[in-house]
The first five atom37 places (N, CA, C, CB, O) and aatype in JSON, in Angstrom:
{
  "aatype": [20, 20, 20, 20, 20, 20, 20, 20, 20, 20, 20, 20, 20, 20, 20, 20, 20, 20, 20, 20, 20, 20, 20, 20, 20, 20, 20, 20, 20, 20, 20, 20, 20, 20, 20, 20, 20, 20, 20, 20, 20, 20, 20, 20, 20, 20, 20, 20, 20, 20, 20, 20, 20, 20, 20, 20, 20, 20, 20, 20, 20, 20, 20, 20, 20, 20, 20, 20, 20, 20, 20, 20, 20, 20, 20, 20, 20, 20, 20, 20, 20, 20, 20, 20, 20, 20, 20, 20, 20, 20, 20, 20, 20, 20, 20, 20, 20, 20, 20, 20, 20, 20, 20, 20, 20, 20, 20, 20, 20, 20, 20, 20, 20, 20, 20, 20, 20, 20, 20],
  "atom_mask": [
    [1, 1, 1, 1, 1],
    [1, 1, 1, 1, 1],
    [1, 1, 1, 1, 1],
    [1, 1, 1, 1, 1],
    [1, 1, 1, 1, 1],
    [1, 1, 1, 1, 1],
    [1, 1, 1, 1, 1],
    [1, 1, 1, 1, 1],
    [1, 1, 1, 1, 1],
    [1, 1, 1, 1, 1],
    [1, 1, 1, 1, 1],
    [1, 1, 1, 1, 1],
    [1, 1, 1, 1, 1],
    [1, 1, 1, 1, 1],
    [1, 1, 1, 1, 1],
    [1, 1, 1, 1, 1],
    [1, 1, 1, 1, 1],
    [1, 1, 1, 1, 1],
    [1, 1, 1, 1, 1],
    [1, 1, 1, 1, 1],
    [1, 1, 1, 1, 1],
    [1, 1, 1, 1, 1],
    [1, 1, 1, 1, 1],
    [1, 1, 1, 1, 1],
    [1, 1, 1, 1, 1],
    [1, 1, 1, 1, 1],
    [1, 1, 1, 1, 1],
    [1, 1, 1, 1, 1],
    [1, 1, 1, 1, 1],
    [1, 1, 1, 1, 1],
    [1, 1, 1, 1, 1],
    [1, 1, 1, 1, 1],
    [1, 1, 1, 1, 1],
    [1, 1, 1, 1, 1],
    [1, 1, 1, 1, 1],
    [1, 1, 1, 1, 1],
    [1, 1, 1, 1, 1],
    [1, 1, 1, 1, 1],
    [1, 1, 1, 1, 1],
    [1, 1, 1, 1, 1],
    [1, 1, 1, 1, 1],
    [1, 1, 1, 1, 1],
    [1, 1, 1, 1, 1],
    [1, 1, 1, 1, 1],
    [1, 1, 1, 1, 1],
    [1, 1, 1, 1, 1],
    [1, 1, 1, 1, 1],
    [1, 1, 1, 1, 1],
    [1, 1, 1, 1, 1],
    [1, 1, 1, 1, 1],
    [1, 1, 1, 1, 1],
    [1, 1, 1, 1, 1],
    [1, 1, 1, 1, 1],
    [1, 1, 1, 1, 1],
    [1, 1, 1, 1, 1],
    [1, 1, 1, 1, 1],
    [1, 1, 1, 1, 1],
    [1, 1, 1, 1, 1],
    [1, 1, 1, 1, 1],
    [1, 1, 1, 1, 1],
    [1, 1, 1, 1, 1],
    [1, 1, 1, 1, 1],
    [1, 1, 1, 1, 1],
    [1, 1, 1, 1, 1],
    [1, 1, 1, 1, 1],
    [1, 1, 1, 1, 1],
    [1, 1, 1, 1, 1],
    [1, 1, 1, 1, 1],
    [1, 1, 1, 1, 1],
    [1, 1, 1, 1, 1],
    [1, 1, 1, 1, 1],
    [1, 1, 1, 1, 1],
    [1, 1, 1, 1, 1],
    [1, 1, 1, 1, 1],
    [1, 1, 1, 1, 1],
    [1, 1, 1, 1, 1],
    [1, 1, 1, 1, 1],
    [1, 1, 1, 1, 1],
    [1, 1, 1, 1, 1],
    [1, 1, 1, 1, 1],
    [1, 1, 1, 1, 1],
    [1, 1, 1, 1, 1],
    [1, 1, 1, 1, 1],
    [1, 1, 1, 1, 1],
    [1, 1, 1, 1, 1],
    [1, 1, 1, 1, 1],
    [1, 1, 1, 1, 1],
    [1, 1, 1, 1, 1],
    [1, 1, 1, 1, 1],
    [1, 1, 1, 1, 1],
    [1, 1, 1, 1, 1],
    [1, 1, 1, 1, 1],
    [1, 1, 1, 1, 1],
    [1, 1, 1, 1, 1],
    [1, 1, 1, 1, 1],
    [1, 1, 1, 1, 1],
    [1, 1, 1, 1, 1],
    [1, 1, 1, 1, 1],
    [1, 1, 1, 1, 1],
    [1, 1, 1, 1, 1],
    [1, 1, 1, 1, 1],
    [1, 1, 1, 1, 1],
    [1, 1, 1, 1, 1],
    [1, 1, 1, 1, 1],
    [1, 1, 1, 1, 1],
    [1, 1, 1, 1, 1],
    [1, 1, 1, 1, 1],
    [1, 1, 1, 1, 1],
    [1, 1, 1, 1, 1],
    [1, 1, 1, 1, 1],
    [1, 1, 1, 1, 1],
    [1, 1, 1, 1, 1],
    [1, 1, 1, 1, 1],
    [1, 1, 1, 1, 1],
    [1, 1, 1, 1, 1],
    [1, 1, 1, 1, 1],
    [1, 1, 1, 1, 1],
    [1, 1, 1, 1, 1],
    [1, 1, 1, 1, 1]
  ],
  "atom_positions": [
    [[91.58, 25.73, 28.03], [90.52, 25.56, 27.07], [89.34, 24.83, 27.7], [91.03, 24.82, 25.84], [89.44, 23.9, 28.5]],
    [[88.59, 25.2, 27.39], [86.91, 24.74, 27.71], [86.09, 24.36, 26.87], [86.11, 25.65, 28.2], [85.44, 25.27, 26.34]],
    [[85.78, 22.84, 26.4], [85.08, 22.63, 25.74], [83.34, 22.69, 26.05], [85.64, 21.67, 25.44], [82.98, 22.41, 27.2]],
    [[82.23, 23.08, 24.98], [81.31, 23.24, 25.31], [80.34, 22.76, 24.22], [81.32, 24.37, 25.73], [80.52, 22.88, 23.01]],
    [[79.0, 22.06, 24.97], [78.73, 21.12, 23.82], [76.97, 21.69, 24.44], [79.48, 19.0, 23.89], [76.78, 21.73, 25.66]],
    [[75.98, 22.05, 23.59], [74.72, 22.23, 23.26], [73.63, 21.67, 23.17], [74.71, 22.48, 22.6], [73.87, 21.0, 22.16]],
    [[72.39, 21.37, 23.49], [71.52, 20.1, 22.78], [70.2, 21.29, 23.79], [71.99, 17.67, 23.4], [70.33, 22.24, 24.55]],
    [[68.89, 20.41, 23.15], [67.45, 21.15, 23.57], [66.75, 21.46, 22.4], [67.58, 22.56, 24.39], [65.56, 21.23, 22.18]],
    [[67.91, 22.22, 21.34], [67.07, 23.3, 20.04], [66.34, 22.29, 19.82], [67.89, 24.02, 18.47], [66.56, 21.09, 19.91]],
    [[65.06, 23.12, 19.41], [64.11, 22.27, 18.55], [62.86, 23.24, 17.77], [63.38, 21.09, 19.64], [63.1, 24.44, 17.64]],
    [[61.89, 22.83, 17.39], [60.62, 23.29, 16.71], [59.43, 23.12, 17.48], [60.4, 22.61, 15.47], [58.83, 22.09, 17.8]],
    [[59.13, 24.77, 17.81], [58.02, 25.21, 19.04], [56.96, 26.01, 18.29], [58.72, 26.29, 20.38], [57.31, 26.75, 17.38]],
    [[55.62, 25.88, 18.63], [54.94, 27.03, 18.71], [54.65, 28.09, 19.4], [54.3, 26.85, 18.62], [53.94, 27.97, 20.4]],
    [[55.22, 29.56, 18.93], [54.53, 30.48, 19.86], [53.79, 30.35, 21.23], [53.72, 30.91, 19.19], [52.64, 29.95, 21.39]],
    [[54.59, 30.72, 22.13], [53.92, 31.01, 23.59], [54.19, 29.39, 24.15], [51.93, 31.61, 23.54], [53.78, 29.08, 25.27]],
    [[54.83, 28.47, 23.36], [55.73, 27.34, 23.75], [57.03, 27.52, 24.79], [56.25, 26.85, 22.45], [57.51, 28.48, 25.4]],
    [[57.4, 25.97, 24.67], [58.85, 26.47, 25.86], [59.71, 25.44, 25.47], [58.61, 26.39, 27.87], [59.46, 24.48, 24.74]],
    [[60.87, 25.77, 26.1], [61.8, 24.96, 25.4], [62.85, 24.98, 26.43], [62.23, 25.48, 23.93], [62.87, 25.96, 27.17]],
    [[63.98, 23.81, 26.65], [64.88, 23.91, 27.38], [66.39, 23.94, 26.94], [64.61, 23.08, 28.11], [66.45, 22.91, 26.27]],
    [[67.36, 24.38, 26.92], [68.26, 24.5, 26.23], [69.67, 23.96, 27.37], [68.14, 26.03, 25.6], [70.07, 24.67, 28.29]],
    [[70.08, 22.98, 27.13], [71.65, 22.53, 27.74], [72.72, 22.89, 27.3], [71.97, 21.28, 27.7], [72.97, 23.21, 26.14]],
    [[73.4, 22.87, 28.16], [75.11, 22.92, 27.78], [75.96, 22.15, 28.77], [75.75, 24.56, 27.82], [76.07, 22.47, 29.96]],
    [[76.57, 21.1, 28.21], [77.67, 20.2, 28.93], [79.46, 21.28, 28.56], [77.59, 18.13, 27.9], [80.13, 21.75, 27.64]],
    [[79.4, 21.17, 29.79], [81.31, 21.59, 30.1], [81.7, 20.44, 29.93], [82.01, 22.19, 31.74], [81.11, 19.6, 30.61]],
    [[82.75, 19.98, 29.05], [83.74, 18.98, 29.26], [84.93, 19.02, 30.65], [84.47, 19.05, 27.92], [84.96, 18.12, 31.49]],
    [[85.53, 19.82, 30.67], [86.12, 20.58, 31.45], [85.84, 20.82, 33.14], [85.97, 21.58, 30.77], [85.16, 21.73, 33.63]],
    [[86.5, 19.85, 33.78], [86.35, 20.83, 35.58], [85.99, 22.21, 35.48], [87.98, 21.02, 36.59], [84.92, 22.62, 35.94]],
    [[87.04, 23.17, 34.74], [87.17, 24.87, 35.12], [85.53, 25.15, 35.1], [88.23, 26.04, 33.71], [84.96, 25.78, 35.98]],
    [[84.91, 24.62, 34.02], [83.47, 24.87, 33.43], [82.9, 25.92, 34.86], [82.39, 23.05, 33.13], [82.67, 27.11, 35.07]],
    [[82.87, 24.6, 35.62], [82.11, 25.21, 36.91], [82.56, 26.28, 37.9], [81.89, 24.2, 37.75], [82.05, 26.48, 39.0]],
    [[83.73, 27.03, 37.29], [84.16, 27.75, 38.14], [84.56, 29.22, 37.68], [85.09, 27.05, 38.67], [85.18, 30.13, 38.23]],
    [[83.98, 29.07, 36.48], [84.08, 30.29, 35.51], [82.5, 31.15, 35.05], [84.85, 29.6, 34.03], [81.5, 30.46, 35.28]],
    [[82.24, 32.45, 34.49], [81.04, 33.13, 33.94], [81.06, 32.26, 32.85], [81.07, 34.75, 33.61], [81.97, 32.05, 32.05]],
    [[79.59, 31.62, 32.95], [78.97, 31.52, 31.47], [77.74, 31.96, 31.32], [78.89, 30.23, 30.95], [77.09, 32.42, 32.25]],
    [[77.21, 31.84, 29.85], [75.92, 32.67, 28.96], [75.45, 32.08, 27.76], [76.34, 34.12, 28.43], [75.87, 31.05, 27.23]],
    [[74.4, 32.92, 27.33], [73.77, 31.89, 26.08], [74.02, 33.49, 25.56], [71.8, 30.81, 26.09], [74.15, 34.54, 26.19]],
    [[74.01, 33.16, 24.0], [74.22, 33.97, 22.8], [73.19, 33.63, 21.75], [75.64, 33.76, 22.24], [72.81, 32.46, 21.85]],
    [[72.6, 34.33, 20.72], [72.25, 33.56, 19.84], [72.48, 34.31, 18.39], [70.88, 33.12, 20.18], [72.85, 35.47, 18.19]],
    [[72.23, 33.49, 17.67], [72.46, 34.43, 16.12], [71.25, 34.03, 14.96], [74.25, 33.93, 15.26], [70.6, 33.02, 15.24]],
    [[70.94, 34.62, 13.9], [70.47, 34.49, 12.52], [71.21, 34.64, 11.78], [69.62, 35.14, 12.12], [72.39, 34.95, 11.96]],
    [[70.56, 34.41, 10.59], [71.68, 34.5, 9.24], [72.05, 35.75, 8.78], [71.14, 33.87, 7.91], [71.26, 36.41, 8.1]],
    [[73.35, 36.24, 9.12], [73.25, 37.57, 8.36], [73.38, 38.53, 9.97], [71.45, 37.79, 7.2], [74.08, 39.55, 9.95]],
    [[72.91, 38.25, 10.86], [73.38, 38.97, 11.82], [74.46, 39.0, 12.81], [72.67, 39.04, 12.29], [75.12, 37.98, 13.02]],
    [[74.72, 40.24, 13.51], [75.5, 40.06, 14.64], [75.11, 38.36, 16.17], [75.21, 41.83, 15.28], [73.94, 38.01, 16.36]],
    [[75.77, 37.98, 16.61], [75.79, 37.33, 17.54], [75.49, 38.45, 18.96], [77.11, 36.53, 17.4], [76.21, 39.35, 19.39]],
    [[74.19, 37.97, 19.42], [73.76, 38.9, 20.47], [73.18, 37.98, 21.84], [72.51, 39.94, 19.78], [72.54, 36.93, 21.84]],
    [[73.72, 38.9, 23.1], [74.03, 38.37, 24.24], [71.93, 37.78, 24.39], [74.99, 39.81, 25.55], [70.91, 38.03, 23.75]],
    [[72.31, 36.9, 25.71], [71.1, 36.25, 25.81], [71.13, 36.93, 27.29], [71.01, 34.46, 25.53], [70.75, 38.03, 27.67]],
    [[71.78, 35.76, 28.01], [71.58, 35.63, 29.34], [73.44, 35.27, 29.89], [70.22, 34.23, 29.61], [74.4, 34.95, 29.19]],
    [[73.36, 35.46, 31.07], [74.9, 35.31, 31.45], [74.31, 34.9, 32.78], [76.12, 36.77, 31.37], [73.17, 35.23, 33.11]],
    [[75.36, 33.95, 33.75], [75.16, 33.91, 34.88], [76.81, 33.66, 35.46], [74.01, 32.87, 35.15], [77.71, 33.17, 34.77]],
    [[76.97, 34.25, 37.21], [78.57, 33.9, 37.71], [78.55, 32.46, 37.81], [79.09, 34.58, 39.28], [77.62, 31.78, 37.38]],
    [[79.54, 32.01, 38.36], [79.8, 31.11, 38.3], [79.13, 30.41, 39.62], [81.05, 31.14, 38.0], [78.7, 29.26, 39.51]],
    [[79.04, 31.03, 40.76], [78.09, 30.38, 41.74], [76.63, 30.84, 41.9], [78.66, 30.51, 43.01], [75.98, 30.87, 42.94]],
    [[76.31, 31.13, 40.85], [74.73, 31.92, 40.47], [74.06, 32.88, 41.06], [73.71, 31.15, 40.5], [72.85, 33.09, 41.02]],
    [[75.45, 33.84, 42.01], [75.09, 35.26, 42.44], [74.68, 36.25, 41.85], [75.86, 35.75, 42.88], [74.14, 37.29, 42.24]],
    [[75.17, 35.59, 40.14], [74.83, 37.02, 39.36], [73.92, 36.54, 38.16], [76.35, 37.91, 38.71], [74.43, 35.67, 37.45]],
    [[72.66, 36.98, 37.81], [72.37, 36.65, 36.43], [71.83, 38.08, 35.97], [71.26, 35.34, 36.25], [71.42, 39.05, 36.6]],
    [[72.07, 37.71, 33.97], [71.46, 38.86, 33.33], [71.11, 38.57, 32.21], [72.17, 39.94, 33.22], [71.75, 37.75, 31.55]],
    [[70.17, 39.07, 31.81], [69.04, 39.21, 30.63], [69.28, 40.26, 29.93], [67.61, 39.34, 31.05], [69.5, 41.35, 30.44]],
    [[69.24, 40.02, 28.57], [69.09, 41.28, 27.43], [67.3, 41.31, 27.9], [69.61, 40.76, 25.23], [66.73, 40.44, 28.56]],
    [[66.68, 42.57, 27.35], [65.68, 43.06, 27.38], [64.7, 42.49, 26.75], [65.82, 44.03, 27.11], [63.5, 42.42, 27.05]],
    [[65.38, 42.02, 25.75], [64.11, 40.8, 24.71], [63.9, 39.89, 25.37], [64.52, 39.99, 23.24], [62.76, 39.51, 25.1]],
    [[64.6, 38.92, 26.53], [64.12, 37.9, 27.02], [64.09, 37.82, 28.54], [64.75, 36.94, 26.48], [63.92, 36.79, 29.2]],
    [[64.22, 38.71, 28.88], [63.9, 39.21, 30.84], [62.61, 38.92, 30.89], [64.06, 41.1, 31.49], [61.7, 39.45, 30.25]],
    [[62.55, 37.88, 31.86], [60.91, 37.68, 31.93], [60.21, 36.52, 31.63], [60.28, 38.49, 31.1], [59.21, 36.09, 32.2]],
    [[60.9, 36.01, 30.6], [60.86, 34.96, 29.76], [61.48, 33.7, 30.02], [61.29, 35.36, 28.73], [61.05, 32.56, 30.24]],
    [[62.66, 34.23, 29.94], [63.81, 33.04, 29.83], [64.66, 32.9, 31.15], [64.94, 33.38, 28.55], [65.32, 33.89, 31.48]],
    [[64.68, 32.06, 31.75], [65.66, 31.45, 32.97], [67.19, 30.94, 33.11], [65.08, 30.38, 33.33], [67.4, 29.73, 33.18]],
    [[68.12, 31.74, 33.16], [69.67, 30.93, 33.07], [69.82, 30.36, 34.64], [71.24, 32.2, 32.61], [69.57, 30.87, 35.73]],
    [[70.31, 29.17, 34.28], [71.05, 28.76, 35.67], [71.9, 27.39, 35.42], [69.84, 28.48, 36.98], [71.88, 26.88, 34.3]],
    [[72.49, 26.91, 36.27], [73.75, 26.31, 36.35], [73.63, 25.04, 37.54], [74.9, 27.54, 36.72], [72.98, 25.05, 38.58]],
    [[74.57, 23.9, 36.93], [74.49, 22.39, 38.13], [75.92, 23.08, 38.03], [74.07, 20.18, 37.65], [76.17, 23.71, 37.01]],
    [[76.9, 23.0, 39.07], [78.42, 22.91, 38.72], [78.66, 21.41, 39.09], [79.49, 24.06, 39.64], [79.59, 20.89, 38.47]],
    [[78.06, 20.7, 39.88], [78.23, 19.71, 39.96], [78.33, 18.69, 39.05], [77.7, 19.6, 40.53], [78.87, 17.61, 39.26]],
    [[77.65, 19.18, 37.71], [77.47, 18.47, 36.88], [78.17, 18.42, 35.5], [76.45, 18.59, 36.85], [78.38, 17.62, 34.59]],
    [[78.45, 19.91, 35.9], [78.99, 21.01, 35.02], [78.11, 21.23, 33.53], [80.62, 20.59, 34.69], [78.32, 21.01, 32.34]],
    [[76.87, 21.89, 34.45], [75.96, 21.87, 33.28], [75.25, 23.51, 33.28], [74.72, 20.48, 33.49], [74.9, 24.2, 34.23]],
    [[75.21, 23.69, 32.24], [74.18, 25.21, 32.16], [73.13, 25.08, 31.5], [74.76, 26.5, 31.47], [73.0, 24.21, 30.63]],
    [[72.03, 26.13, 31.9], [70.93, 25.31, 31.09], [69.98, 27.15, 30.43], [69.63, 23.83, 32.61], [70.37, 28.31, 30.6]],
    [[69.16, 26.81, 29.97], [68.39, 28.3, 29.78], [67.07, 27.96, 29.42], [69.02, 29.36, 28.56], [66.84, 27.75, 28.23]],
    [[65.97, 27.87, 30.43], [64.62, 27.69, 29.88], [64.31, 28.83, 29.71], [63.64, 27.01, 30.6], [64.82, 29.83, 30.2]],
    [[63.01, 28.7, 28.63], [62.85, 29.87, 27.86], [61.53, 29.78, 28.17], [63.31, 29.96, 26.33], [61.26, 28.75, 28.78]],
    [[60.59, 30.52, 27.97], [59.16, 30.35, 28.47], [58.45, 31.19, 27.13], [58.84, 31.12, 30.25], [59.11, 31.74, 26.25]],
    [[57.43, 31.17, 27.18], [56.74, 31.82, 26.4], [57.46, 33.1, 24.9], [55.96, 32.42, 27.54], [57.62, 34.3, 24.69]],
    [[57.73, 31.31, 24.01], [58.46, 31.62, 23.22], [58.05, 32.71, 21.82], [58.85, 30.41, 22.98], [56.92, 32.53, 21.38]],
    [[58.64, 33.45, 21.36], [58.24, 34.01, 20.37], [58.68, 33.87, 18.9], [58.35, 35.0, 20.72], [59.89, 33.65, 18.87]],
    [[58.17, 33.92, 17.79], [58.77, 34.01, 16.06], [60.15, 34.32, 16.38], [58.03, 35.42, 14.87], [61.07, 33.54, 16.13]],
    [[60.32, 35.68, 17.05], [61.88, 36.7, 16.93], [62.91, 35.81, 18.1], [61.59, 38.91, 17.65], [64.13, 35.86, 17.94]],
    [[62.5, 35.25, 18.91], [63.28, 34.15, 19.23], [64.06, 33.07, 18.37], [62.53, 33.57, 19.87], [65.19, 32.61, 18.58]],
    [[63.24, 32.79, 17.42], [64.6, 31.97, 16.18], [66.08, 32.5, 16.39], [64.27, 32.44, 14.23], [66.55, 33.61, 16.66]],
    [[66.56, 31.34, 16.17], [68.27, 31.51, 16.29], [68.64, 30.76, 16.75], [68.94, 32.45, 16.9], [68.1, 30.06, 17.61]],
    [[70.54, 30.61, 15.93], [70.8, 29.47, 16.74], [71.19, 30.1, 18.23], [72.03, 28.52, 16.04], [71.26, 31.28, 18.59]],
    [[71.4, 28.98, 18.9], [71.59, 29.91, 20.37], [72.95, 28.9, 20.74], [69.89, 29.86, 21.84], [72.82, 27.69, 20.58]],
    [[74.51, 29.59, 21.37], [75.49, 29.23, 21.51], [75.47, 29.4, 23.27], [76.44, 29.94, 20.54], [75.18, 30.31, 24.05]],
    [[75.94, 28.06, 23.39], [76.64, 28.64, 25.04], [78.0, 28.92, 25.02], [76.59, 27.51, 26.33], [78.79, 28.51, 24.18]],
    [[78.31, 29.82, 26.23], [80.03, 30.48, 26.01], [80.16, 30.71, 27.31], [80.42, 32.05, 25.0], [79.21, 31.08, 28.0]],
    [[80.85, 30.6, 27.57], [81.88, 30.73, 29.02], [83.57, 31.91, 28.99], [82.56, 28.72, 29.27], [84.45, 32.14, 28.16]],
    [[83.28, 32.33, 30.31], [84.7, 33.53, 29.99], [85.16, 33.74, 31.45], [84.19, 35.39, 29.16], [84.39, 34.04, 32.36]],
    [[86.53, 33.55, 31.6], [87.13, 33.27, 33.42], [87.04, 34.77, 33.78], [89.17, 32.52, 33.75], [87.32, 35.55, 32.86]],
    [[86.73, 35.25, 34.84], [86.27, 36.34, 35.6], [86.85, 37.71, 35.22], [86.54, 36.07, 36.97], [86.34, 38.82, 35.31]],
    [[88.23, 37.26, 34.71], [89.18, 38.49, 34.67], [88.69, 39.08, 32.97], [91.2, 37.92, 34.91], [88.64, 40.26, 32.63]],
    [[88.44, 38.13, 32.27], [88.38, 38.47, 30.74], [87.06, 39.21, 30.55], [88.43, 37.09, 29.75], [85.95, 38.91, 30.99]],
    [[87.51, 40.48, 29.61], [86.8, 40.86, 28.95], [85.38, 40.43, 28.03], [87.53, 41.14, 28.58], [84.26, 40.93, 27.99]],
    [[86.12, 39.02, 27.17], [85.32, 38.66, 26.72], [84.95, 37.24, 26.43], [85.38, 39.25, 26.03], [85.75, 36.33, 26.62]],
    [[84.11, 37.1, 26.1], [83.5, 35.24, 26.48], [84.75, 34.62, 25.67], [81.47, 34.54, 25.56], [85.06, 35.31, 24.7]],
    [[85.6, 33.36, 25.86], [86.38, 33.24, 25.53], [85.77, 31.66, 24.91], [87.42, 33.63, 26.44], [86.08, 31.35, 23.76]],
    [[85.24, 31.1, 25.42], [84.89, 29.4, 24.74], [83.63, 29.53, 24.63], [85.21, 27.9, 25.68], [82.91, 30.08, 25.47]],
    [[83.05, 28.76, 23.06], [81.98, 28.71, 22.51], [81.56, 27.24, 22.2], [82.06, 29.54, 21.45], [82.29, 26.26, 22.07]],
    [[80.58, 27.29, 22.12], [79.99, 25.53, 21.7], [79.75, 26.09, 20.4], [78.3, 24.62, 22.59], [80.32, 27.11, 20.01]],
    [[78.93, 25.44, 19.73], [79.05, 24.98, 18.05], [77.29, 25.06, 18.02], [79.99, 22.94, 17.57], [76.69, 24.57, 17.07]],
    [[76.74, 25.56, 18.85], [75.02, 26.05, 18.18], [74.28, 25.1, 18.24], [74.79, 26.5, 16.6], [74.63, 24.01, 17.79]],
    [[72.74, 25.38, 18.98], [71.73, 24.55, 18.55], [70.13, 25.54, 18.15], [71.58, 23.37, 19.87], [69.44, 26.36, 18.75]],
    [[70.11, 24.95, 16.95], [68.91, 25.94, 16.55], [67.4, 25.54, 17.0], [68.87, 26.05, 14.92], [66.89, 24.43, 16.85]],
    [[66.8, 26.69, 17.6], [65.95, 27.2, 17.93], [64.49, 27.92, 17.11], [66.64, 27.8, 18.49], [64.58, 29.14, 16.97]],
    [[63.61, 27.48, 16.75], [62.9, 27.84, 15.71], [61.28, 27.9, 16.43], [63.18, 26.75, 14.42], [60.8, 26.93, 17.01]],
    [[60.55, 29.25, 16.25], [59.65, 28.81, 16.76], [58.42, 29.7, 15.45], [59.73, 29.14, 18.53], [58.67, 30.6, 14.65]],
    [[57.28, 29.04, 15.69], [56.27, 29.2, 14.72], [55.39, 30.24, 15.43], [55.51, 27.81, 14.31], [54.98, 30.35, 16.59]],
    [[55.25, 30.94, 14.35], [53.64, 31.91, 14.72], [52.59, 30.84, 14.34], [53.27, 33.61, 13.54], [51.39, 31.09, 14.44]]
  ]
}
């Protein structure tokens, strides 16, 4: 098990920026895929950004390629996701999640920090 804990969300204006953390409790933290997720009320939970575990690999959904930056301390066991030139449709809370190489699917979630930004 991998605990995972959130902090950054806050209240931006449009074409603002924002930085988003995630603390691993956990050694494995740093040695496993993690990603940011985010959700609204009423919707599916949809992928953000993912990166490997030694930051050979990163990926962007299409809404925020360009925008938004994932990357990783393992030393610290920290993940982070700056976001750049934020938009309205960016609202959400945004979850970090982690999933060990072999799994299908993200297996440990943090508990959300919301993200809100103003036109």
């Amino acid at each position: 098990q991998v605990q995972l804990v959130e902090s950054g969300g806050g209240l931006v204006q449009a074409g603002g920026s924002l930085r988003l953390s995630c603390k691993g409790r956990e050694r494995a933290f740093s040695t496993i895929t993690a990603g940011w997720f985010r959700q609204t009320p009423g919707s599916q939970r949809e992928f953000v950004a993912g990166i490997s575990w030694n930051s050979a690999r990163k990926d962007y959904s299409d809404s925020v390629k360009d925008r938004f930056t994932i990357s990783r301390d393992n030393a610290e066991n920290m993940l982070y996701l700056q976001m750049n030139n934020l938009k309205p449709e960016d609202t959400a809370l945004y979850y970090c999640a982690a999933k060990r190489g072999f799994s299908p699917n993200y297996e440990y979630w943090g508990r959300g920090t919301q993200v809100t930004v103003s036109s």
